[in-house]
C-alpha positions in Angstrom: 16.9 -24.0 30.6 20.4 -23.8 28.4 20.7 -20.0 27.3 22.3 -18.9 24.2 24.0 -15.3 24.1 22.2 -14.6 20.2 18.9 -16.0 21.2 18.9 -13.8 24.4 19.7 -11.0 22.4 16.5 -11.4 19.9 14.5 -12.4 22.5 15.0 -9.6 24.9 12.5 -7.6 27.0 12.5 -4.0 25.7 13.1 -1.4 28.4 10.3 0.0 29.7 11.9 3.6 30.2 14.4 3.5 27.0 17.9 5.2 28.6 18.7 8.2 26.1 21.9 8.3 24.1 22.6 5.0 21.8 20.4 2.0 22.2 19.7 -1.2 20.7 16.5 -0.3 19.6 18.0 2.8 17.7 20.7 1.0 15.8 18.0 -1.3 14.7 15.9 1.5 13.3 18.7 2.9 12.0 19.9 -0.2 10.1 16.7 -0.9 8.4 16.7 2.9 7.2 20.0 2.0 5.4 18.7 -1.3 4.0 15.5 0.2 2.9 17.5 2.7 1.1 20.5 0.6 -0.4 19.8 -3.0 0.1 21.8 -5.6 2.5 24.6 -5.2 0.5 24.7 -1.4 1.3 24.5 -2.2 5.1 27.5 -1.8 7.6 27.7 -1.5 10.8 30.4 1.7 10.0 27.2 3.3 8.3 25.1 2.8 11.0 27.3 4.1 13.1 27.9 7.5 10.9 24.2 7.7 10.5 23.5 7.7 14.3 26.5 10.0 14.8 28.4 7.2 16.9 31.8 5.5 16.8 31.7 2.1 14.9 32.9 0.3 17.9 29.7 1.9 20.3 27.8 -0.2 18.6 29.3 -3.6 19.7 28.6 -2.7 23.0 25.0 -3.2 22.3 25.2 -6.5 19.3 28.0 -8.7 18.4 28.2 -7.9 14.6 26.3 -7.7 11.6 24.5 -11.1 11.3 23.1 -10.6 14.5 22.4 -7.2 14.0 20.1 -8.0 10.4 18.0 -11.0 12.7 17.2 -8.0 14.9 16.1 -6.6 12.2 14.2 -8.7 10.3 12.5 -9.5 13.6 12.2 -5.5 14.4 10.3 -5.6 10.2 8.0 -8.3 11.8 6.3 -6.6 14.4 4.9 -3.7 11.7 2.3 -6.9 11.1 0.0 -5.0 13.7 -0.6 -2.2 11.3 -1.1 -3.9 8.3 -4.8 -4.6 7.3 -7.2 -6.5 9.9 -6.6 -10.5 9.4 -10.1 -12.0 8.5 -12.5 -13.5 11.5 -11.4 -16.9 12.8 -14.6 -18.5 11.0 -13.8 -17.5 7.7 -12.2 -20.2 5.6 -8.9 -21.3 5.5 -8.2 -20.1 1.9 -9.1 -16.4 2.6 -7.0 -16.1 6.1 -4.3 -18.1 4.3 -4.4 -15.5 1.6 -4.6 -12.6 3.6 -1.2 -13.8 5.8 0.7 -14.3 2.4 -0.5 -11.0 1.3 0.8 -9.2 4.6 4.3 -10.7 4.3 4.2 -9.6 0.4 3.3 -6.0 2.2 6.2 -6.1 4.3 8.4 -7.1 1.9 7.5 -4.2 -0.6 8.1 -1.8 2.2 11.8 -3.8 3.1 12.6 -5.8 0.2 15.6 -6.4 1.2 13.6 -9.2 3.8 13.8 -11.3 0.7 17.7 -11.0 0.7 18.3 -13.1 4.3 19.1 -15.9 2.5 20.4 -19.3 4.3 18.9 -21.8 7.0 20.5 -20.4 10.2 18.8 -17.3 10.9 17.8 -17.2 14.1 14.2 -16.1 14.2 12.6 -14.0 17.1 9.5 -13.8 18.6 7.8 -11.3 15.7 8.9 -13.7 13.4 8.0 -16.9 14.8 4.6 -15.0 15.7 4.0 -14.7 11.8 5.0 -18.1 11.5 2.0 -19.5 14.3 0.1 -17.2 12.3 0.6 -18.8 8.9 0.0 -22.4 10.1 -2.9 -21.6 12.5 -5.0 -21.0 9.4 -4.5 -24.5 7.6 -5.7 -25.7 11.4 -8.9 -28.1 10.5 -8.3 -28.8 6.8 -7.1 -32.5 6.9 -3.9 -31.6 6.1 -1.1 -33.7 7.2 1.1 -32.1 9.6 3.7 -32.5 7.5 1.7 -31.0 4.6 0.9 -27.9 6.7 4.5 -27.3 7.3 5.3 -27.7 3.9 1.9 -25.6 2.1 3.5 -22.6 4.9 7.1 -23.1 3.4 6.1 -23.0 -0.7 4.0 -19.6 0.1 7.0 -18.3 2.1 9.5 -18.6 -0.7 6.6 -17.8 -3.5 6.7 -14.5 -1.6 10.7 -14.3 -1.2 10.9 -15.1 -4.8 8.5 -12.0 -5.9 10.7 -10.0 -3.2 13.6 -10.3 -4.8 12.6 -9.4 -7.9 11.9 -6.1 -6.5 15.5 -5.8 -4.7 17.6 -7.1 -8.1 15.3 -4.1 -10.1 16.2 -1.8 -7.5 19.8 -2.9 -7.7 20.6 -2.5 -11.0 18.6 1.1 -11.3 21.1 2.3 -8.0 24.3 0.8 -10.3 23.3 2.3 -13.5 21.1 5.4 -13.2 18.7 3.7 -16.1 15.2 2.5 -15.1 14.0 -1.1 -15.7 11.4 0.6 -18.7 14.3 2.3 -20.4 16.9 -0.2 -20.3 14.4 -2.7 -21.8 13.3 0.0 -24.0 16.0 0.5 -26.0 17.2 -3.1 -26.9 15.9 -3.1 -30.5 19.0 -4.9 -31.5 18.1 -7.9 -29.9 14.2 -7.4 -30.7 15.0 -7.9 -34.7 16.5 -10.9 -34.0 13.3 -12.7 -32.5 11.9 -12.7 -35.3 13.2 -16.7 -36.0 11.2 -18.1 -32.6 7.7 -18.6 -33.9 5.9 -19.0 -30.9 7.8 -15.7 -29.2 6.7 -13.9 -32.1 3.2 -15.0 -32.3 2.8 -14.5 -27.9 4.2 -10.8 -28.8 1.9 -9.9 -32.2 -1.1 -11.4 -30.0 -0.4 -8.9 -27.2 1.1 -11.5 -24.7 3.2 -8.2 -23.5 0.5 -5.8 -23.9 -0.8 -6.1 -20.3 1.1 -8.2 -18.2 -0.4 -10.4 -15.7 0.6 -9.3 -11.9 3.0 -12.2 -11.8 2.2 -11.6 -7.4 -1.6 -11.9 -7.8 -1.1 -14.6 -10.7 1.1 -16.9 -8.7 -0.7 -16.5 -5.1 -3.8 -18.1 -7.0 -2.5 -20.6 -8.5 -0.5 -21.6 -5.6 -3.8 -21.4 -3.0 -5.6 -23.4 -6.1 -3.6 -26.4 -5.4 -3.4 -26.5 -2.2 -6.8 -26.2 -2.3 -6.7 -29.6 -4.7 -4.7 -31.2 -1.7 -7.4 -30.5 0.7 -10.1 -31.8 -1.4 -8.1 -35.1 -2.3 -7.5 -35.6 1.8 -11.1 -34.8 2.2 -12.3 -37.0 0.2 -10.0 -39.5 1.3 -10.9 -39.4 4.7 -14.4 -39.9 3.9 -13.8 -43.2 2.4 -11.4 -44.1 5.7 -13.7 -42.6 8.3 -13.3 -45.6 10.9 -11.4 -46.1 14.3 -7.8 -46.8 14.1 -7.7 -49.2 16.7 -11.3 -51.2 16.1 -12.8 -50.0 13.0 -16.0 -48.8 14.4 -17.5 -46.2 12.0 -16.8 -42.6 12.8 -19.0 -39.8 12.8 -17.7 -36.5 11.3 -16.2 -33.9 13.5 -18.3 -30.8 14.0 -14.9 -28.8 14.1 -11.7 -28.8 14.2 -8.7 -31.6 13.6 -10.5 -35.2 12.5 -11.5 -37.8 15.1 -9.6 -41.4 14.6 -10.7 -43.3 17.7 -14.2 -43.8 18.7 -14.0 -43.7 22.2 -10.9 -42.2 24.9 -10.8 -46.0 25.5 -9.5 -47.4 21.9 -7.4 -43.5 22.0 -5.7 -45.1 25.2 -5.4 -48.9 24.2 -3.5 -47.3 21.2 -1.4 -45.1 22.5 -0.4 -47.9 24.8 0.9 -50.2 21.9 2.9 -47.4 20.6 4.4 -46.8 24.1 5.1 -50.4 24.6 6.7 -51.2 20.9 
């Protein structure tokens, strides 16, 4: 097996008898107190360092630098999954335990925005993470999906969520920079409100009480996102009822009782097939 010094480190077993003094675990904690309270952009190792009453360069004697350092702890934010609400039964359908897993990585995300903020393609991910991850796809498992498809219905929710997240971190932001909440600063704009008066279809949204009561945009987008992919299932359902036959000889299939879709009649055509793919 080929070993990779930043995988090791994520992938770590924790010490059973943690040694007192600094620690891995403990500059973790430490650096998602300091994100929590200032965002990514406030984090350093210097400050996490100061806040655990350490030299800076104590620290690199436990991770290599920063980047590996936020993996640990977006993977550290990961394990609080096993306090979040209880995940609905296996049986229940895959729109409700699809749901539910978006709505616990919505949870951790209003508790660590700044989750939203890893942005990029090469973050490692550890085994918290990649837990969520099994997680998320086990519950499109049985729907006709293509895999492809599941991959890619997992993906969209992912960066719905991310999305909504980072609203939360650019509000927070700009209240830290400025000392002026969100309602305020909006509030006193009447300068630029006079001058809407020109866009007839802003006007009429605004004198009909489109602003009134917001919708959640969270709780808005979630269902319109689960309602397509809910469309998608439906069209390969009903697709696969017109194409219900054996790949290799055509014989008529019966439905599966459960679980992924049968496309050979027998372990015979299965073999003859796989056969033809082996031999070109």
């Amino acid at each position: 097996m080929t070993t990779d010094p930043e995988v090791e480190l994520l992938w770590r077993e924790e010490d059973r008898e943690p040694r007192p003094g600094l620690s891995l675990g403990r500059i973790v904690r430490a650096a998602i107190e300091i994100a929590d309270a200032d965002g990514l952009e406030g984090l350093s190792m210097r400050k996490v360092a100061d806040r655990l009453g350490f030299t800076t360069m104590s620290l690199y004697r436990h991770v290599p630098g920063r980047d590996q350092l936020v993996d640990l702890m977006v993977d550290e934010a990961y394990s609080e999954r096993a306090s979040t609400p209880e995940e609905p039964e296996t049986g229940q359908g895959w729109r409700m335990r699809l749901e539910a897993a978006a709505r616990q990585g919505w949870q951790l995300r209003r508790r660590h925005p700044w989750l939203a903020e890893v942005r990029g393609t090469r973050h490692l991910p550890g085994p918290n993470a990649i837990a969520y991850y099994e997680h998320m796809l086990s519950t499109l498992t049985g729907t006709g999906l293509r895999p492809s498809e599941v991959i890619a219905v997992v993906g969209m929710l992912g960066r719905f969520v991310d999305a909504e997240a980072l609203t939360l971190v650019e509000t927070r932001r700009e209240e830290r920079r400025s000392g002026v909440s969100e309602q305020d600063w909006w509030g006193s704009r009447d300068a630029l409100y006079e001058r809407l008066n020109s866009f007839p279809t802003l006007s009429r949204l605004w004198t009909e009480g489109g602003w009134d009561h917001p919708e959640d945009s969270f709780e808005f987008g979630l269902r319109r996102q689960l309602d397509g992919v809910e469309a998608l299932i439906r069209e390969r359902d009903e697709s696969r009822d017109e194409s219900s036959a054996c790949l290799e000889c055509g014989t008529p299939l019966e439905p599966a009782p459960s679980g992924r879709p049968r496309v050979y009649c027998s372990r015979a055509c299965q073999q003859r097939a796989y056969r033809k793919r082996k031999n070109g």
